[in-house]
N, C-alpha and C positions, 0 to 999 in steps of 0.2 A: 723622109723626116729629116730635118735639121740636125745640125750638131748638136744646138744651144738644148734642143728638145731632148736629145741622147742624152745628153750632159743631167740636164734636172731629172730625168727618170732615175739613170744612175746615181745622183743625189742623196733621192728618196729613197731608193735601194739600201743605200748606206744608214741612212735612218733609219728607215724600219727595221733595222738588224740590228743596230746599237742601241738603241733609245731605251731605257726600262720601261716606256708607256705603251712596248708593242713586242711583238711576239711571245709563245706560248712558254718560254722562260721562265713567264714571273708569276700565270696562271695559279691561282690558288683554287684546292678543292672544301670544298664547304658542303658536300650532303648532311655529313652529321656534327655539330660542333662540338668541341669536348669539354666535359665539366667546367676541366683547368685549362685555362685559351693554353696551348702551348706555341713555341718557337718554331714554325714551319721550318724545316730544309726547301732547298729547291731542288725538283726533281729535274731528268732531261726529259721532252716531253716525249711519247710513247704511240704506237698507233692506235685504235678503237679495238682490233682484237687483241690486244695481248694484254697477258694477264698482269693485277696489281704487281706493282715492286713492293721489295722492303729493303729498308736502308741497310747496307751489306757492307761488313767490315772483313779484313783479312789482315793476319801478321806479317810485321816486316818482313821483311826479306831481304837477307845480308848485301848490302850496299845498293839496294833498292830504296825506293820513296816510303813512307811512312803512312799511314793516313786509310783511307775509303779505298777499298775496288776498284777498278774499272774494266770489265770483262765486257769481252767484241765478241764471243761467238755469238752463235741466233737464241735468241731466248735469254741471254744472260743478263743478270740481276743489274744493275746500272747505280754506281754508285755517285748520286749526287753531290757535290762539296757543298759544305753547309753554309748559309746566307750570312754574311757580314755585315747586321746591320747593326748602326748604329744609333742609339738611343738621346736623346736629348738629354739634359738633366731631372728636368720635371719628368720623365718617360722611365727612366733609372731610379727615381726615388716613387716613385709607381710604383715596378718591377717589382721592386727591395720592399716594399709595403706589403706587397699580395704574399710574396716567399716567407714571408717574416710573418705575419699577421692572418692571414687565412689558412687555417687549420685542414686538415686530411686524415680522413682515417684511411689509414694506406695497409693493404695488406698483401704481402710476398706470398706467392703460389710455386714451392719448389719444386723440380723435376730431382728423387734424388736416389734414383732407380741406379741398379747397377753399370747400366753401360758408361756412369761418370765415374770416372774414376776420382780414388781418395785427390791427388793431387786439383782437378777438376772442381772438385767437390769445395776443396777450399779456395777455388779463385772464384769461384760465383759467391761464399761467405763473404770474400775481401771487397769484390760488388756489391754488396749488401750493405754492408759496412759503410762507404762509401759514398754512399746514396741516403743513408742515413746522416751520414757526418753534414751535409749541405741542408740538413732539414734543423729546424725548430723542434723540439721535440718536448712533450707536456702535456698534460690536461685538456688546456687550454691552446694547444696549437697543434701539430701534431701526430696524433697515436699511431703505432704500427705493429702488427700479428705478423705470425709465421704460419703458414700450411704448409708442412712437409709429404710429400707422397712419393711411392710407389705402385706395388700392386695394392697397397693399404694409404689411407690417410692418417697423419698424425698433426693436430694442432700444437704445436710447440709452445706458442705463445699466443694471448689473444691481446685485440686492441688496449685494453685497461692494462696488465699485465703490467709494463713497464712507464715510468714519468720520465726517467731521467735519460739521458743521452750514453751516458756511460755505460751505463746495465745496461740497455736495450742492444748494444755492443758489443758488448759480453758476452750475453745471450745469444745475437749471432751468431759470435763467433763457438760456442759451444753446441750449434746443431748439427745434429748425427745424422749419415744417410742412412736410408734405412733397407730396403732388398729389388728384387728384380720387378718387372714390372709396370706399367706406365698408365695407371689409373686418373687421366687428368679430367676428364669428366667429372668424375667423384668428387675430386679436391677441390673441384667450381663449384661443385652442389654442395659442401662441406662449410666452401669460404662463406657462402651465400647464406646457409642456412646457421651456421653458430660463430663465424667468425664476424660476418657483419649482422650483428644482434645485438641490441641491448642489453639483454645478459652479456655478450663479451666487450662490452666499452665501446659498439657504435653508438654516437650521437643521433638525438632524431632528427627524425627530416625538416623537423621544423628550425633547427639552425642553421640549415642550407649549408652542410658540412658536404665537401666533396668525396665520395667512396673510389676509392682506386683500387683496382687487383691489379698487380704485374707478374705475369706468371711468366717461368721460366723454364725451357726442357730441350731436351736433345733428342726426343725421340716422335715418335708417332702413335698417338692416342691408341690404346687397346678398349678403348668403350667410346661411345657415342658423347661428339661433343656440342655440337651444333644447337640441340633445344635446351640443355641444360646452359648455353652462355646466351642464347638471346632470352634467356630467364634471366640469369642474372642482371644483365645489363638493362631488362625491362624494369626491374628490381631499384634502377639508378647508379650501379657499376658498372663505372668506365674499366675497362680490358685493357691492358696492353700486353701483347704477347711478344716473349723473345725467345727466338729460336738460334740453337746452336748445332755446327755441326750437320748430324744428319738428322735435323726435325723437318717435319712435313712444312709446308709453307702452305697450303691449302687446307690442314689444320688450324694453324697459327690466323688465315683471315679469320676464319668461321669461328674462331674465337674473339675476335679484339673484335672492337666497338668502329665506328668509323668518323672519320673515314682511315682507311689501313694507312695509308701512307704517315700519317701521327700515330698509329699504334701498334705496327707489326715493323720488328728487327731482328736483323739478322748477324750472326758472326758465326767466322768460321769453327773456332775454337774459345776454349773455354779464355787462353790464354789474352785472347785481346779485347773478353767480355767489359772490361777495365773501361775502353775507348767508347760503352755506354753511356758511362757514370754523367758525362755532361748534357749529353741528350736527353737524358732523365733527370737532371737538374733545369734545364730549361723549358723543360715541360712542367716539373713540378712546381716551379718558384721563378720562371721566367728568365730573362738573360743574364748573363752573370759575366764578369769580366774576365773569369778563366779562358770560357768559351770564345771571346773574342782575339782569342794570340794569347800566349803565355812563353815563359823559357824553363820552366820544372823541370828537371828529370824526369824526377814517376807522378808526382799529386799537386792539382795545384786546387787550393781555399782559397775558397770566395772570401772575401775582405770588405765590407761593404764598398768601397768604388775601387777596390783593389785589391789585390790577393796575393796569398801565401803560398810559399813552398812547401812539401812535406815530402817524405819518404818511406818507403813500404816497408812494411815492418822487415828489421835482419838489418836494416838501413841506419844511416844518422845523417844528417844533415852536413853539408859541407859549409865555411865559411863565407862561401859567395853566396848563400842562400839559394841556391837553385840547385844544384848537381848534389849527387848522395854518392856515400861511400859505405860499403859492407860493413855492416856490424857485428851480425854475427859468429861472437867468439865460439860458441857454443857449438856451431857446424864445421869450424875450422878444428875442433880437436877439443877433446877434455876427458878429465879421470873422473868424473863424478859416475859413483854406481846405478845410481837410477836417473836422476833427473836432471838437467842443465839449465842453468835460468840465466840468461843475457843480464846483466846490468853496467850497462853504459863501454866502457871498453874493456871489463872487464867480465865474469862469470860468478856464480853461488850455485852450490847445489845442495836440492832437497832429497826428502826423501818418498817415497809412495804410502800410500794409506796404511797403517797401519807399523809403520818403518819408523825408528830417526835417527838424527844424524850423527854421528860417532867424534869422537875426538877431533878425529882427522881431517873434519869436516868435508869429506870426501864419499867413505864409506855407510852403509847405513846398515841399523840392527832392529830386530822385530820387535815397536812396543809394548808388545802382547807378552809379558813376560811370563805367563800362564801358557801360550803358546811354547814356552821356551821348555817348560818342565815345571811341573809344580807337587809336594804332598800332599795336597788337601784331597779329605777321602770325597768328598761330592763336587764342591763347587767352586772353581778358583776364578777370582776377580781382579781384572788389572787396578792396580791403584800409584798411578804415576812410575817411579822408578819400583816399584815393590807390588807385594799381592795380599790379597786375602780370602782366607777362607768361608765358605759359606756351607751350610747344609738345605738339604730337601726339605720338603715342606713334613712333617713330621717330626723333626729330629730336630737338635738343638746340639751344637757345637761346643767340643769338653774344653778342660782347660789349656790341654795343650795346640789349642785354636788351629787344629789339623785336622781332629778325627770327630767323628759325629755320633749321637746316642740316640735313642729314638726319645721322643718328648712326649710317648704314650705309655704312661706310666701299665695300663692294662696291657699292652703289646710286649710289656716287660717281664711279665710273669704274674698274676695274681688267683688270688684262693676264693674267689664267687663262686657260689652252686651255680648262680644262673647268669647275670647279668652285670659284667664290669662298666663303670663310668668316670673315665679318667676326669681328674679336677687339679686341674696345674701338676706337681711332681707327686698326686697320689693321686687315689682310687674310692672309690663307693661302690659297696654293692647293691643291686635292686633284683625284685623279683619278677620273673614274666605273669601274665594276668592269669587270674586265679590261685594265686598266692601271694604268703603273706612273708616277710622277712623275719629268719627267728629272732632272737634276742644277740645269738653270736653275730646280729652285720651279717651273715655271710653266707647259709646256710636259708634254707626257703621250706615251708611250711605250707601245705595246699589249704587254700581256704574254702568254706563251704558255702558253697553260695547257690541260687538259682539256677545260673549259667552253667554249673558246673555238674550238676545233675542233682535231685531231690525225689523225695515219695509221696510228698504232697500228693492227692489224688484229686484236687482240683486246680486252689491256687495256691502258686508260691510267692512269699514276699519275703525280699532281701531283708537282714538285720545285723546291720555290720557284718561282722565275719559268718555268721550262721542265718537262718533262713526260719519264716515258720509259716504255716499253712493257715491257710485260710478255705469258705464254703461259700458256691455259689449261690445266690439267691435261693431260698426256700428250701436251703440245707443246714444241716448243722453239725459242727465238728465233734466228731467221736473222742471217745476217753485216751485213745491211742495219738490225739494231735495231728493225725495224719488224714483219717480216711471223714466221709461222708455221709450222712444219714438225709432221707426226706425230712421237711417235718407233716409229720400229721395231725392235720388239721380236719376237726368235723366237718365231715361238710356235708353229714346225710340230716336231711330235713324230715326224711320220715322215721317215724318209731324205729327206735333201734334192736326192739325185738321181731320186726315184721323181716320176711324174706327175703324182701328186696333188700332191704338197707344192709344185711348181712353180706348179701353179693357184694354187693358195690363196695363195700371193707375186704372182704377179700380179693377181690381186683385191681384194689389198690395200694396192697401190703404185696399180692403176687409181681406185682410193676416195678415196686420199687426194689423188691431182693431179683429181680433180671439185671436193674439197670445197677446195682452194684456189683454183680456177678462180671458183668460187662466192663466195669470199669476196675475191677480189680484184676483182669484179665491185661486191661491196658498197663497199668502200674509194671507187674510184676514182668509184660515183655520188654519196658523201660528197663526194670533192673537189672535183667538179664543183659540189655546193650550195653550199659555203663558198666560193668566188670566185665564184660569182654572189651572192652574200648583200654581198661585198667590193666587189664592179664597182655594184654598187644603192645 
């Protein structure tokens, strides 16, 4: 073969390694696309068995480089540097259209089990935070929930919950971890089933609202996660899973949506979770001018074609706009008794619940000044700098607005036979049933009634206080007012001097003195119970 022929091989050699229109470099993966097109990284490419990457961050390293991984042993994660591309104008006022104008209901899935520690605990809030800060936030653009979990789920917040950019940051920043345990299955079936709800402020699907979960954990699922996230995500939740630390990465795919390489990351610690925040901004709202080169310190805001410096909170801004200087006064030293509050290069301090602040404005003393000692015999009430007394529900407080009297005028002493009834600062007396109240009010009088016992020997009818008798059908009341007689009536059709008619009259005079025999036997064992009921 000729030289000239070495020569063009050689060439093309060189081309096909440099040219962006050839080798596996620029390869992009598309099985599953994602709701929100995001900003691809480039990966290095891989062979056919080994298993997905996730983009893998790690902390500086004193007078080392800054930035992505790069691990050489066998298997090791492979940290891609992220594409520097650049956008047109028209492609930028795009970008800035979608981030700004196309709403999300976005909801955090927190890991926040014990093996994060408090420190830990709060650099994934200041992520949060952060991630929020680059978002649009509102009704109408948008909304974000909290799932807190352990070995328990807590919704902290749900999508409606907060409008404004400031509370929802707030809010953040006030969530608690809560115990040991790493229920992350749950907190997907939790997100799925009340956090993207209508009840909780997801939009429906008919506004073509994108649903994101981005869960976050350091450990390794203690229940099954696998059907519960391809639920979700058959549901229309895109996953993205971030794994810190020591989380499973074979969890972390079977969670996120695909394809993994857009939804599964990794850092080592909580501390560099920070080096996210742009990766999660170009995924949520597309490229943004931080991400293409910046000089910040610690935070750099998006600006629409250009950005801002910030600094982490404890921070203040230096004059050149980019570099920060410690702020806080508050960890460098101070005499405040409870609490220390930074304000600007200097300090205030408050006090704790229930505390304020003294002269000195230093010290603090309990508001509760009923806590402090009080005379009141029942009930002492704080009332600004001073107290007051109250009573029990009965009693009514004397004049010398300390000591208390009962307001039951009857609990106070009274002269009823039978029945007291208080009526503001006095009393009535009444009687129990079947009596009557004498003429003294106070004193009680049995009344005679029906109910109370009678000799009637048929019927008794009440008559105001006394009672009087009355005769069942085809009787008639005796001279005595009490007792009963038949009446006798003819009824014999034959001669009344004949034999028979004589029977039939005396069998039925002999009838009638049985059945009053009978009935005055009943009377008389009535009266016998009612004076033994009397004598008892």
């Amino acid at each position: 073969m000729t030289s000239v022929t070495w020569g063009l091989l050689c060439l093309g050699g060189i081309l096909a390694a440099t040219s962006p229109q050839f080798g596996s470099r620029n390869r992009q993966m598309h099985s599953s696309r994602p709701l929100i097109p995001p900003v691809r990284p480039r990966f290095e490419e891989r062979g056919s068995d080994e298993a997905p990457r996730a983009e893998t961050f790690q902390e500086d390293q004193p007078g080392g480089s800054r930035g992505p991984r790069q691990d050489t042993g066998p298997g090791a994660r492979i940290n891609p540097a992220p594409e520097r591309r650049r956008a047109t104008e028209a492609d930028s006022g795009a970008i800035r259209s979608n981030c700004r104008n196309r709403p999300i209901d976005l909801v955090f899935i927190i890991d926040s089990s014990r093996s994060v520690r408090p420190g830990e605990f709060e650099k994934a809030k200041e992520f949060l935070q952060d991630m929020v800060d680059s978002l649009e936030i509102g009704p109408g653009a948008t909304q974000v929930g909290l799932v807190n979990y352990a070995s328990t789920v807590h919704i902290d917040f749900l999508l409606k919950t907060y409008s404004a950019k400031s509370a929802l940051k707030q809010a953040l920043a006030r969530v608690e971890p809560l115990a040991s345990g790493t229920m992350t299955g749950m907190a997907i079936k939790t997100a799925m089933e009340k956090a993207f709800t209508a009840e909780g402020g997801a939009r429906p699907s008919s506004e073509n609202i994108a649903k994101v979960a981005i869960i976050v954990t350091d450990g390794r699922p203690q229940d099954k996660v696998e059907d519960v996230s391809a639920a979700a995500r058959a549901s229309g939740i895109e996953i993205y899973a971030v794994g810190v630390g020591r989380a499973d990465m074979m969890s972390l795919r079977l969670m996120a949506s695909l394809p993994h390489d857009d939804h599964v990351f990794y850092v080592e610690t909580y501390g560099v979770i920070e080096k996210l925040t742009s990766k999660f901004r170009e995924t949520l709202c597309g490229l943004d001018p931080c991400n293409q080169g910046h000089n910040c310190q610690h935070i750099c805001v998006n600006n629409d074609y250009s950005y801002d410096c910030k600094c982490r909170k404890g921070y203040v801004l230096n004059a050149d706009k980019k570099t920060c200087s410690f702020s806080d006064t508050c960890a460098r030293g101070h005499d405040c008794q409870h609490i220390c509050v930074d304000t600007d290069d200097s300090y205030i301090c408050k006090c704790r619940k229930g505390y304020m602040l003294n002269a000195d404005q230093k010290t603090c003393s309990p508001s509760d000044l009923c806590a402090r000692g009080h005379d009141c015999q029942h009930i002492c009430e704080s009332n600004d700098d001073s107290y007051i007394c109250r009573c029990q529900e009965g009693y009514r407080l004397n004049a010398d607005q300390k000591t208390c009297s009962s307001s039951d005028a009857c609990a106070q002493g009274h002269d009823c036979q039978q029945i007291c009834v208080t009526h503001g600062n006095s009393y009535t007396c009444r009687c129990g049933v079947g009596y009557v109240l004498n003429m003294d009010q106070k004193t009680c009088s049995r009344s005679i009634t029906c109910a109370q016992g009678h000799d009637c020997q048929q019927i008794c009818i009440n008559n105001g206080d006394s009672f009087n008798c009355k005769c069942q059908v085809g009787y008639v009341l005796n001279a005595d007012q009490k007792t009963c007689s038949q009446e006798l009536r003819s009824e014999i059709t034959q001669d009344a001097c004949m034999c028979e008619a004589q029977i039939v009259f005396q069998k039925k005079v002999q009838h009638a003195i049985q059945e009053l025999g009978r009935k005055l036997d009943d009377l008389s064992d009535k009266v016998s119970l009612i004076e033994d009921q009397q004598h008892n």
